[in-house]
N, C-alpha and C positions, 0 to 999 in steps of 0.2 A: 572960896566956898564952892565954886563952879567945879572944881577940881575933888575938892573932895568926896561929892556929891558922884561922878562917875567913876571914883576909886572904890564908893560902897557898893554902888550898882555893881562894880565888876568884881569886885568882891560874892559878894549874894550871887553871881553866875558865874562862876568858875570856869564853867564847860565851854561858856561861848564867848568868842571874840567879838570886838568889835564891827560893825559893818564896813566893807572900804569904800574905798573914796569915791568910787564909782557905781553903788549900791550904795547911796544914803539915804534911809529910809524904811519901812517895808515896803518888800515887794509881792506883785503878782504876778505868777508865771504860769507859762502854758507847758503843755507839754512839748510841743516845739523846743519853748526859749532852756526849758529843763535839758532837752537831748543837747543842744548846739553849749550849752554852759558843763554839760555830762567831759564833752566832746574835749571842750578846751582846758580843763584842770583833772580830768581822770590818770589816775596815774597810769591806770593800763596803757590806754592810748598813747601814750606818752613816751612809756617804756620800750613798745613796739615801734614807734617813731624813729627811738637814739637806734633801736636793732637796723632799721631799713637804712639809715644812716651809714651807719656799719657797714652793711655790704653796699652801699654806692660808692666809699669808702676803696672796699675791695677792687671793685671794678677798675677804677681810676690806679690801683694801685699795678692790677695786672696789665692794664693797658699801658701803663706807665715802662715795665720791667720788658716790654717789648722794643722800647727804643733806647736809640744808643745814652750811656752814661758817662759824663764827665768829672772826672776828680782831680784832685789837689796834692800829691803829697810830699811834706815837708817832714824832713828827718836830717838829723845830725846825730858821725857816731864819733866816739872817739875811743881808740885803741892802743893799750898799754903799745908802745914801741919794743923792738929787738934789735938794738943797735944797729938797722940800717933804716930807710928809707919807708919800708913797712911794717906792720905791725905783727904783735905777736901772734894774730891767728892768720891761718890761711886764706880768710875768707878778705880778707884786711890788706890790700894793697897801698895803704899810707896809715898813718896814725888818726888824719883825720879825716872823714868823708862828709860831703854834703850834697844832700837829695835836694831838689827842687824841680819837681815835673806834673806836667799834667798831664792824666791818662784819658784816651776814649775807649771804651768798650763796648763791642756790641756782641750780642749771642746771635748768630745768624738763624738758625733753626727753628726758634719759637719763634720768628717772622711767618712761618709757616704754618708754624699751629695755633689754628684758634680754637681750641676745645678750652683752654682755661679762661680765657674771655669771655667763651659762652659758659661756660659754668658758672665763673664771678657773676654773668646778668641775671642768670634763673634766678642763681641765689637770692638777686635784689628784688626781681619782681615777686617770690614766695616771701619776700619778707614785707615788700610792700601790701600783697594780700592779708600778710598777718595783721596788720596795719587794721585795715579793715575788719576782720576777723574781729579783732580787741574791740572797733567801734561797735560792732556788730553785739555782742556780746554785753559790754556797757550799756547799751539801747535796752536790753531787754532787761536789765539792771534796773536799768530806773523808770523804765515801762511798769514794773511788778511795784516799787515802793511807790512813785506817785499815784496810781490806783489803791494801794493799799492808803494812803491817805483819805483819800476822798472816799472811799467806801469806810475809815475810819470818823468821818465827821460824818455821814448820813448814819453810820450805826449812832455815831454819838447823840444826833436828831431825834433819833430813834428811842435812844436811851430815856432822853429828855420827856419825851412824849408818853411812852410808858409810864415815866415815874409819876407825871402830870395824872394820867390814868388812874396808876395805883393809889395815889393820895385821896383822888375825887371819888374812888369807891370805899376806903377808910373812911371819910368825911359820912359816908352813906352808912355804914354799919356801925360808927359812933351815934348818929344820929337814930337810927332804928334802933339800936340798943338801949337808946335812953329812951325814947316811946315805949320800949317793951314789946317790938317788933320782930326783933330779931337776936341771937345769944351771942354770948361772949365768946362765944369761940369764933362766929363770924369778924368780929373787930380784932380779935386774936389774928385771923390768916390774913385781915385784909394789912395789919401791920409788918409781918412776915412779910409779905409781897412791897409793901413800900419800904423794907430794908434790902432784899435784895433787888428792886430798881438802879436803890440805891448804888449797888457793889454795881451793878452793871454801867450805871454813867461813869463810875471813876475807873473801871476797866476801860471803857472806850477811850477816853479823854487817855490813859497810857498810851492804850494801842497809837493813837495819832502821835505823840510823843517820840515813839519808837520809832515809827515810820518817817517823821519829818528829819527825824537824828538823821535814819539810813538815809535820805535821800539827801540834805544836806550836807554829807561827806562826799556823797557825788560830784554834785553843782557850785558848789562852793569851795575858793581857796583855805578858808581858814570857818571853823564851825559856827554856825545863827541859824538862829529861827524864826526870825520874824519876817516870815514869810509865808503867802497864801497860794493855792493852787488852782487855777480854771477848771471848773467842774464841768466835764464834758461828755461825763455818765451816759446820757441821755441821748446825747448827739454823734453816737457811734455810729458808723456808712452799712451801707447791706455788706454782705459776705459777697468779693466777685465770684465768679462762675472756676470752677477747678481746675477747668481746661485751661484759662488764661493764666494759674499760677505755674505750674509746671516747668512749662519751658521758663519762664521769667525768671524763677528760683535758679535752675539750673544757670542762664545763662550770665548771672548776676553772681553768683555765689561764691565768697571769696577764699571758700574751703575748700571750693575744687581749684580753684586759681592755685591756692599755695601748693597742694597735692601736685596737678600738671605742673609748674615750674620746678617742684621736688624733684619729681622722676625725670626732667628736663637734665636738673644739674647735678642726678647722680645718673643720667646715662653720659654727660660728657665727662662724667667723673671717671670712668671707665676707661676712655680716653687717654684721657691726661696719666694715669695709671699706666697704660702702656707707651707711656714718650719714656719710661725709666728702660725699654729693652734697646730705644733708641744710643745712639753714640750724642754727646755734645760738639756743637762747632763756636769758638768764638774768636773775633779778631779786636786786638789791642795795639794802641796806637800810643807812644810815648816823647814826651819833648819837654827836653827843660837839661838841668844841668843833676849828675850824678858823678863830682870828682872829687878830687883831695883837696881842693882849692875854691874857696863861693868866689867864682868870676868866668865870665863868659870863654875866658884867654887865659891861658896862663903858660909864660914866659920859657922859654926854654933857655939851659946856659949855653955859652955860647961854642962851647967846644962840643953842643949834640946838633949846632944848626946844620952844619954842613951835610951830618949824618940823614938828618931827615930833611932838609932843604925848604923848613919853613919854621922861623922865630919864635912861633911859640903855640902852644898846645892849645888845640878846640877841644873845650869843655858842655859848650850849648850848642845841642844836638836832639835830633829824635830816632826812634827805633821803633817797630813794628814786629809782631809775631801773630802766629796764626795757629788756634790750638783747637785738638780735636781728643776728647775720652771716649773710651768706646769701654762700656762696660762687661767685663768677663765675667766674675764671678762673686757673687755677695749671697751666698746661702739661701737663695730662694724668696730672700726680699721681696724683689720686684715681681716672681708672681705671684706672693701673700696679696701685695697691695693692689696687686689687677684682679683677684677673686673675691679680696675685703670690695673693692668696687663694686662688683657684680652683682654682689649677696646685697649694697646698698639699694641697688636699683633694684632688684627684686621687693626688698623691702620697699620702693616708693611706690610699685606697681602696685603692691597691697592696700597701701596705704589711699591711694588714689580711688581702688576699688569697695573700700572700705571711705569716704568719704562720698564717692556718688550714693552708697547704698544707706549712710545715716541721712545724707540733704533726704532722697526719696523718701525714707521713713517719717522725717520730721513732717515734710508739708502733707505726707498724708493724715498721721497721727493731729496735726495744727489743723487741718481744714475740716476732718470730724471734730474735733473739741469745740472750733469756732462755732460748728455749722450747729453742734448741739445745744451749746448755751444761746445760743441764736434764736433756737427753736422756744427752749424751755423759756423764755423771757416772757412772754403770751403768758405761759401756764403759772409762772410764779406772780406776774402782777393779778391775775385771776384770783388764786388764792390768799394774797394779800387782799384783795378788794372784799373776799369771802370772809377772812379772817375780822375785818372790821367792822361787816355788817352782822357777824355773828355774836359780839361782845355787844356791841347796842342793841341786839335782841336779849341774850342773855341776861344784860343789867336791869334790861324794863323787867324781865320777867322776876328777878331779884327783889326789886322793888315793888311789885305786886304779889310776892312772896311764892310764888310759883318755881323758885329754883333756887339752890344753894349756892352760897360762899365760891364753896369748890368749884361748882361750874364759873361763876362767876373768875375765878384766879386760872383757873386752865381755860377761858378766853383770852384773858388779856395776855398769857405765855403764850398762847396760837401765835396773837395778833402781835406782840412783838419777835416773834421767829421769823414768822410769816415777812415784818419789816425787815430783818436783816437780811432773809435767803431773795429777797428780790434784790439789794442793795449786791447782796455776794454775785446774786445774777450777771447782772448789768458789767461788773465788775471782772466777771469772768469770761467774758464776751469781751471784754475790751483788751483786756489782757494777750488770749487767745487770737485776737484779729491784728494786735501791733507787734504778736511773735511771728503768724505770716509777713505783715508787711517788711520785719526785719529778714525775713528769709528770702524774701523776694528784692530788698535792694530800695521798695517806697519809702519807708521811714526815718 
């Protein structure tokens, strides 16, 4: 029965999984525990993770390709005979040969050059930045939907209270209309006004909806809802001083990070570019057996001992060669690829130059937006505190029949405006103050 009982439940919710095992229950979360939960199942982050992966990946790999290499190789050939002793092709000294050796390689020259090793690490640390960058970005992600939460339940408060409102002055013009105090067109607007109350609670009650979807696809592996938010509306910090963001943004900033490491590893890219006008040097080193016969010996008859003065034929042996390319000519390739390099780095200079100049815009553009909503917070709770004491004047005067319907219904649309634009206030001050803290590296 247990069973069936959360097959209808999950049934009736489609959309939402179960809670795991490690969130049994609902929860309450801060905006903290929302960023560090953002952090560990975002796929951004994540994805930038496997990248920075990648080129440590690299690194290891170039570092790798700089020391000498060991191989193995094992090969058997067998070749049609030509009625003697070897085979039909020239290259075929017996019918049958057998390889067994093992080689050392090394490339002497790239001992010399480290341009492609520091290139491999730029790349890793511009990818580690990215890293950051995606957190970076994520933050402000769910900076914006968990605010829009919590300014979606005070609207909803809001809603609530309005419609509490709109009813108690219906209740008032049903009531005077039956005295003979007042007309039916006043019970007429005051119903109007309590139907759209109405649309406005079940608008709210969406909006939260929407917003707790967005922000649960964030913080969450798999999609719920039952979950609540720490309302911290209120307990927003002062704006710091200008002067202490600046440098902090700059010196924190993981989009100049990626930028300089960029231009890092397309200026040793240039580099490495020109190791192609260079010659190659590498020396090989070979041991093992490469004869007609798999064995270390092999026997000589004995009418050739004499000839060569020793029984029988060394087959395990080693050999050494020392080789050197020196590039002539390949149609202008290699300086395509040292001018493709140049034009790179020119592009990162840009690119660099073009990221210090968006950080500067941002924290200027964020610290007036903060500083504004900061300001106007005063003037909106003002006007909310006016808009409430206006409707209680207005209603008394209603009621001693000194003022209409109409005033009476463009109070209480003041006074719930007036409750949302301080709710948006607050809201937008908080928002604006966790886009600097994200610029700056606090958050």
């Amino acid at each position: 029965m247990l069973a069936g009982l959360v097959l209808l439940v999950a049934s009736a919710c489609p959309g939402q999984s179960p809670p795991q095992p490690g969130d049994a229950g609902p929860l309450t979360i801060d905006l903290n525990d929302a960023l560090a939960r953002a952090r560990k199942y975002g796929l951004q982050v994540q994805g930038a993770q496997l990248a920075s992966a990648l080129a440590h990946e690299d690194v290891k790999q170039v570092k790798a390709a700089r020391l000498p290499s060991l191989t193995a190789a094992n090969q058997f050939l067998y070749t049609e005979g030509n009625g003697t002793p070897t085979g039909v092709y020239v290259s075929a000294n017996g019918v049958h040969v057998y390889t067994e050796q093992a080689q050392v390689h090394q490339e002497l020259l790239p001992v010399f050059r480290h341009a492609e090793s520091h290139l491999a690490e730029a790349a890793e640390a511009a990818a580690r930045a990215r890293v950051e960058i995606a957190a970076r970005g994520l933050t402000a992600t769910v900076v914006q939907y968990y605010y829009a939460v919590l300014v979606g339940e005070r609207k909803l408060s809001n809603a609530r209270t309005s419609l509490e409102e709109a009813r108690r002055f219906f209740d008032i013009t049903e009531k005077q209309e039956k005295g003979g105090e007042s007309a039916h067109v006043d019970t007429i607007k005051a119903q109007i006004q309590v139907q759209q109350r109405e649309r406005d609670l079940s608008d709210a009650q969406l909006n939260i909806e929407k917003a707790k979807i967005g922000l649960a696809v964030l913080i969450f592996p798999q999609m719920r809802l039952d979950f609540s938010l720490v309302d911290d509306l209120d307990k927003a910090p002062l704006l710091a001083p200008f002067a202490e963001l600046g440098p902090l943004a700059k010196s924190t900033s993981p989009d100049l990070k990626a930028a300089q490491e960029s231009l890092r590893a397309a200026t040793f890219g240039v580099s490495v570019a020109r190791y192609g006008y260079l010659p190659s040097l590498s020396v090989d080193f070979l041991y093992g057996i490469n004869a007609n016969q798999f064995a270390a010996q092999t026997p000589l008859p004995e009418e050739a001992v004499p000839g060569y003065g020793v029984p029988y034929q060394q087959n395990l042996g080693y050999q050494g060669f020392v080789t050197m390319n020196i590039p002539v000519w390949n149609w202008g390739s290699t300086r395509s690829k040292v001018t493709q390099a140049d034009l790179r780095r020119q592009q990162a200079e840009l690119d660099l130059t073009q990221a210090q100049r968006t950080l500067q815009a941002n924290i200027e553009a964020g610290y007036r937006e903060a500083q504004t909503a900061q300001a106007q917070l005063a003037s909106l709770r003002g006007s909310l505190d006016l808009s409430a004491e206006n409707l209680r004047l207005t209603l008394l005067r209603y009621q001693a029949g000194e003022s209409t319907s109409l005033e009476v219904v463009d109070a209480q649309t003041t006074l719930a405006q007036a409750r949302n634009a301080y709710s948006d206030g607050l809201s937008r001050y908080r928002v604006a103050l966790a886009n600097l803290q994200t610029l700056t590296g606090t958050l």
